[in-house]
C-alpha positions in Angstrom: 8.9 -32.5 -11.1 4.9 -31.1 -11.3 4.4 -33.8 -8.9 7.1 -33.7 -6.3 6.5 -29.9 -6.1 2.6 -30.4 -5.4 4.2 -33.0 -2.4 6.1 -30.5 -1.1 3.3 -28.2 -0.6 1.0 -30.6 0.7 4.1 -31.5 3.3 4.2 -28.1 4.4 0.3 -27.7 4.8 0.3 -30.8 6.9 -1.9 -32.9 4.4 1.1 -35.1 4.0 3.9 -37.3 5.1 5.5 -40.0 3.2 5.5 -41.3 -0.7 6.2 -44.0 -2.4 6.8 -44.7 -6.0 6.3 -47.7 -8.1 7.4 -48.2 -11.6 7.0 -51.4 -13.6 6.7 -52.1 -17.5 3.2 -50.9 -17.9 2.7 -47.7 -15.8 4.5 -45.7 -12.9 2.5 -44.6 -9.5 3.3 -42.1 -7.3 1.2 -42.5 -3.8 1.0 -39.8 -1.4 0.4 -40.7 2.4 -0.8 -39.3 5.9 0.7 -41.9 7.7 3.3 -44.7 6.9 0.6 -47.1 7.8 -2.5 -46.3 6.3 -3.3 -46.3 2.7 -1.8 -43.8 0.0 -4.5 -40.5 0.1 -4.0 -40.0 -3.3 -2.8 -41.9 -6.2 -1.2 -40.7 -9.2 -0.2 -42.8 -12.5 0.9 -42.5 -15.5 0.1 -45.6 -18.1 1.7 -44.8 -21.6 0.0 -47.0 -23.3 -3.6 -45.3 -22.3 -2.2 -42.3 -24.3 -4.8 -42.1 -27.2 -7.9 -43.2 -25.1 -8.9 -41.7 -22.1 -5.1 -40.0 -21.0 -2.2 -41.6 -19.4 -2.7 -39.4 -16.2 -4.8 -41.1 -13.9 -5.7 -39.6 -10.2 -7.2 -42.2 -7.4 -8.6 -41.6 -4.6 -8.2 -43.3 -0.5 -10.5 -45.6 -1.4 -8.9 -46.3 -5.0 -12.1 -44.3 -6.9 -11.1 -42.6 -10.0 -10.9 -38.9 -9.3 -9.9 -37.7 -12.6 -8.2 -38.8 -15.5 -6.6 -37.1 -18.7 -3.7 -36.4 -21.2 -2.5 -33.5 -19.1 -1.1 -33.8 -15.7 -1.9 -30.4 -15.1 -5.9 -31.0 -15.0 -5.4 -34.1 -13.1 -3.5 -32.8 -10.6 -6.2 -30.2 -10.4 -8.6 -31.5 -7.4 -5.7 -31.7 -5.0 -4.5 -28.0 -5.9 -8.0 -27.3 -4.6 -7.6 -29.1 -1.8 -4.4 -27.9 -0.8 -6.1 -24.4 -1.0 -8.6 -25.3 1.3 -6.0 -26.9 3.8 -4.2 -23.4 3.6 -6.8 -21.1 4.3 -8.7 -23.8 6.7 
């Protein structure tokens, strides 16, 4: 829900316009998009089985860089609530 709330803002800033989601045995993806044809901006999974190592919450960037990763989805999610604040007062 944390995450389909931060797509909806993002939507209604203008930073975004289409998902997609993935799920398969070993981790689920959401990947958010400017444009239907380009690749996702951001990258969000979640891999259960990374749970008591570095966090199951992984955030990638355009390029598919690790922006931050961590057990709470809250601090992952945290660079693109800055970013979002920056595309609203921008």
């Amino acid at each position: 829900m944390r995450i389909l709330d931060l797509y909806g803002r993002m939507v209604a800033a203008g930073e975004w316009r289409d998902y997609a989601m993935d799920f398969t045995k070993d981790y689920a993806a959401f990947a958010a998009f400017r444009r239907t044809t380009e690749r996702p901006q951001a990258r969000i999974e979640k891999r259960p089985a990374l749970r008591n190592r570095q966090g199951m919450w992984t955030l990638f960037g355009e390029h598919g860089q690790i922006l931050k990763r961590g057990h709470e989805l809250a601090g992952v999610l945290a660079p693109m609530e800055r970013r979002l604040v920056k595309a609203v007062e921008g």
